[in-house]
N, C-alpha and C positions, 0 to 999 in steps of 0.2 A: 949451688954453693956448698962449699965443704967446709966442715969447722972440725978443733979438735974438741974435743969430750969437754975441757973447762970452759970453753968460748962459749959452747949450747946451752949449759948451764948458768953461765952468767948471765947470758941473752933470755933465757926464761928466766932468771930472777927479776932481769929488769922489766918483762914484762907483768910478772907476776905484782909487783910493785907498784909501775905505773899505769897499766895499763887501766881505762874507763870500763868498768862494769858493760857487760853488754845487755844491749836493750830487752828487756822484757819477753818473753813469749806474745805476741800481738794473739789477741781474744776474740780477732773477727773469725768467722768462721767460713768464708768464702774465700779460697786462694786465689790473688793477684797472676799466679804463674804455675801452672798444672803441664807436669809433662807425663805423657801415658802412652808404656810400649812401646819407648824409643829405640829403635835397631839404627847403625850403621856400618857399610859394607862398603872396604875399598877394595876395589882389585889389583892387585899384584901381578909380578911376572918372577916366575925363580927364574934363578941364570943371570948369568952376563948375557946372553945373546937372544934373548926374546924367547924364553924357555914357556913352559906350560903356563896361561893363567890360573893364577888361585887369587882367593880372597881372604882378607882379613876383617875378620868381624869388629870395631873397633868400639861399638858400642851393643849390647844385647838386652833388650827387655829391660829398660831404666825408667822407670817411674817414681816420681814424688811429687810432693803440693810445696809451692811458697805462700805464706800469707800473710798480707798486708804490713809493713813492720820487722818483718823477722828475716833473720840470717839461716840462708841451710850452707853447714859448711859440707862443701864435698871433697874427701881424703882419699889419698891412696900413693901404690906407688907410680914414680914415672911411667906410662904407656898402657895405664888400665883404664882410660877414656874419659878422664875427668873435664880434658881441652874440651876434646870432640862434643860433649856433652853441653858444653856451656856455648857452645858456637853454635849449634841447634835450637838451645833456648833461642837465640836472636833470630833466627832463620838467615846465618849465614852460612851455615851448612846445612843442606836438605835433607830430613832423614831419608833411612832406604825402607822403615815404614815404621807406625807410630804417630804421635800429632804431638804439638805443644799448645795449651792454651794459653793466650794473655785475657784474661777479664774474662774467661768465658767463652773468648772464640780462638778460632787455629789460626796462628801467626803465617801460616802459609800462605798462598792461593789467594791472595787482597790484590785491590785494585792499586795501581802506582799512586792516586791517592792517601788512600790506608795504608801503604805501604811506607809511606813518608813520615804519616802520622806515627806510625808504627816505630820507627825508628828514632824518633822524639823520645818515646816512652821505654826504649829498651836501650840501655846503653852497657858499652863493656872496656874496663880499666884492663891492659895487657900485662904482663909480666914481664918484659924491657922496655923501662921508658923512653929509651934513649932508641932503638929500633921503631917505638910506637909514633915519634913526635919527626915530622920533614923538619933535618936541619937546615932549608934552605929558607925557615919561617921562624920569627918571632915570635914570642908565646903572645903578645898581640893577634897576631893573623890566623894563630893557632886557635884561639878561643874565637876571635871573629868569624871564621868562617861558618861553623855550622850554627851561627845565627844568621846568617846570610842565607844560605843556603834555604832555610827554612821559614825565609822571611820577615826575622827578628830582628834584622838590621837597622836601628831607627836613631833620633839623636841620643836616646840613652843608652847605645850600643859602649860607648867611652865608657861608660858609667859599671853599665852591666861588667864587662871587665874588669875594673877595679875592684866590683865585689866580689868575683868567682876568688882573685887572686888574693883577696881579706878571708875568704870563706876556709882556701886550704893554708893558710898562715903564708903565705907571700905578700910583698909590699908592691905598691902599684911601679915601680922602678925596675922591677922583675917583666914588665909587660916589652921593654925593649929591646931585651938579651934573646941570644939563642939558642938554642938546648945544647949545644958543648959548654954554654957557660956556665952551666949550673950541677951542681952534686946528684946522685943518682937519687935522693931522697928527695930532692927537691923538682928533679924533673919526672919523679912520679908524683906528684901535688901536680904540677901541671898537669898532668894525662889525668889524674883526677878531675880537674878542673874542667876540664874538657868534657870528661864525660856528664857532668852535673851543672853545665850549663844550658841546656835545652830543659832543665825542671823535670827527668825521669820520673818513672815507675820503679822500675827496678832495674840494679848496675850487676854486672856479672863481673866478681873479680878471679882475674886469674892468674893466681898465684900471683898478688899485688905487691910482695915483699920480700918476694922469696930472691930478688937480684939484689937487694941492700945488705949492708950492713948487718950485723944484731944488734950493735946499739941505735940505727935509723928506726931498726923496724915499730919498738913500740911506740914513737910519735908518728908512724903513719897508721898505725891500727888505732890509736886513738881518734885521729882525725877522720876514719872513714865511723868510727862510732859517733861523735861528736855530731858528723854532717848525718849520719841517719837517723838521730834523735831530732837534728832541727829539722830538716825535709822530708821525715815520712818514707825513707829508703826503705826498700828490701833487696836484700841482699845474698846471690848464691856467689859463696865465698870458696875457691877451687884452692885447694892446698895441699902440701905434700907435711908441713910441718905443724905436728898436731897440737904444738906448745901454744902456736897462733892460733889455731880454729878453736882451740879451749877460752879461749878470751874472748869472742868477738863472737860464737856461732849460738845462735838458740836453737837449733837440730842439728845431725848430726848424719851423714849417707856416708858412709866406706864401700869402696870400688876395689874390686879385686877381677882382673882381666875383663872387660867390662860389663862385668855386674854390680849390682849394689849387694853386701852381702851381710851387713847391719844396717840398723838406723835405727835413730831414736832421739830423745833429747839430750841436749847436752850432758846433763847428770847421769841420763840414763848407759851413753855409750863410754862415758870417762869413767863410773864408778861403778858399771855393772855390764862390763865388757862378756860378751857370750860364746865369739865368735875366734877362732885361734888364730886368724891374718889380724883382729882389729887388736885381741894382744897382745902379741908381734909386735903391732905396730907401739902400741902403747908403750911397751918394756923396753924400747929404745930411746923414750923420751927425758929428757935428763931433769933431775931435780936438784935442785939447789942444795938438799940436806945432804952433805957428806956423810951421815951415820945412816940415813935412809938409805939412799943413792947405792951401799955398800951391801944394804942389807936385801937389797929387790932382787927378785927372779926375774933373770934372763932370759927371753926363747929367742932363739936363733934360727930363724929359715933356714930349710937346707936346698940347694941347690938355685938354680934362678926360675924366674915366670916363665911358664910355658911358651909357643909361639900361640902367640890369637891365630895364625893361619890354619892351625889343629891344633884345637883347644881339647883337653885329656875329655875323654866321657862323663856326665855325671857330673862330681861339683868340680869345677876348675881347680880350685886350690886343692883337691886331695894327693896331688904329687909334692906336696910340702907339706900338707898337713900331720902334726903327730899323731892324731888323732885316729887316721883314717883308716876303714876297715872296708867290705868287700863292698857293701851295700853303696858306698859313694863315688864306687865305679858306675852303678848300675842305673843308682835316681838320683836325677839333679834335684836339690832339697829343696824347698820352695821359702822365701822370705817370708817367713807370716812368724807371729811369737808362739815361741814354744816353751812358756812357764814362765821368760825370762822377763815378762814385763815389757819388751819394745823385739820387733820383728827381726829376724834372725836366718840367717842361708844356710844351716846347719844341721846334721843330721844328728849331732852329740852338742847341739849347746849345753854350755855351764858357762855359768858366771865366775870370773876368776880376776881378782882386784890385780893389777899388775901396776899401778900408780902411789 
């Protein structure tokens, strides 16, 4: 979605305004969802006619903890492996090596039992509602089925529907239409609905707003806040728009060709930015004060993202970075923190407020 410069900002005011405080940092100290040393490898072919295979690494050495309650948003730009990433989480893409744990165990390698159960407890919101929902189904048949499926079909199946469709602000009259008849905000509240009807663990959104409107968006960020304060949600929230993950996320992971190349808490990646892609990304976010707005520093990327097929030596981003000197051809920097207070993929972090 492309907007101009006044639309983004208005869209962040309105979120800035309405949106629901997001929940807490959760205090347990055991993560719900551990991914550790994620790599994935597709292979390719250059050519029109069945040229050489090569690969592209689509994801490299991704780790983080989710826990109990809390949102990790994952940022970056289009094709730095934030999908890949979240479709791992659920094991519907297999890593090429790495594990994911849910509770403790590897979502892999389960028996078609666990594997069912499994899929109870990991649910994922798409980013086209309208591609995500069969037009040839009722949002009835849509919600009914995977209580069917999983053997929750019973005389309070009626019932249960009417509450999923109270739960995302629809009326039980919404249960007999079919997703052409409904606005794009509203058939994602379905595909929400959908996914929080078997009672998750944890929902993977991706990029859950980023096909609506800007004035849709903050009554659906509300409402996926809203449902994770009643039901105990955690939530890895996959975005490209950082106006949103600033509302909704309590961590914070930025992806650059697929690494993670910050992270930290929310405060920590919004107001003490280390890393020159996460302020980058930050200085292009637009704020509502015309005398701020005026008065902020610009960085501007130069040139586009490498190919992941040959990814540059060393840190990925140092063919854009300003920064970059001989040493970030030679060692890939390693995420750990390096003074800044929260872990950093940089060989010159500094903290630099760009917001």
């Amino acid at each position: 979605m492309t907007l101009n410069p006044s639309a983004e900002a208005a869209g962040a005011a309105d979120l800035q305004e309405t949106a629901v405080a997001a929940a807490p940092t959760a205090t347990a100290t055991e993560p719900v969802l551990r991914a550790e040393n994620l790599v994935k490898v597709f292979p390719v072919r250059r050519g029109s006619f069945g040229g050489a295979k090569a690969f592209v690494q689509a994801v490299s050495d991704v780790s983080f903890e989710l826990l109990p309650g809390e949102t990790l948003g994952l940022v970056g730009e289009s094709g730095c492996g934030k999908s890949t990433t979240g479709r791992m989480l659920l094991d519907l893409l297999h890593p090429t090596s790495g594990t994911v744990f849910f509770e403790g165990r590897p979502v892999g390698g389960r028996s078609g039992r666990e594997e069912k159960d499994l899929r109870k407890r990991l649910q994922i919101v798409f980013q086209d509602p309208y591609a995500s929902l069969n037009p040839r189904m009722t949002v009835e048949a849509t919600l009914s089925e995977p209580l069917r499926v999983h053997g929750l079909w019973d005389d309070t199946g009626p019932q249960r529907i009417r509450d999923l469709l109270d739960l995302v602000g629809l009326s039980p009259e919404h249960a007999r239409r079919y997703p052409h008849e409904f606005s794009g905000g509203q058939r994602q509240r379905v595909g929400i609905a959908r996914a929080i009807a078997l009672d998750p663990s944890v929902v993977v959104l991706d990029e859950p707003v980023s096909a609506l409107d800007v004035s849709i968006q903050a009554g659906v960020v509300n409402l996926l806040t809203e449902l994770q304060q009643r039901l105990g949600l955690s939530y890895v929230f996959i975005a490209h728009d950082l106006s949103v993950v600033r509302h909704i996320s309590d961590r914070v992971a930025v992806m650059y060709l697929g690494k993670i190349v910050e992270t930290g808490t929310r405060h920590e990646v919004y107001t003490k930015s280390s890393h020159p892609y996460t302020q980058a990304l930050l200085s292009a976010v637009p704020v509502p004060d015309p005398a701020h707005e005026r008065s902020r520093k610009r960085i501007v990327l130069q040139g586009d993202p490498p190919s992941p097929i040959d990814p540059p030596s060393g840190c990925r981003f140092r063919t854009r970075c300003p920064k970059a000197e001989d040493i970030c051809a030679e060692e890939e920097p390693e995420l750990i923190d390096r003074g800044t207070g929260h872990p950093v993929a940089c060989h010159f972090a500094e903290v630099e407020v760009v917001l």
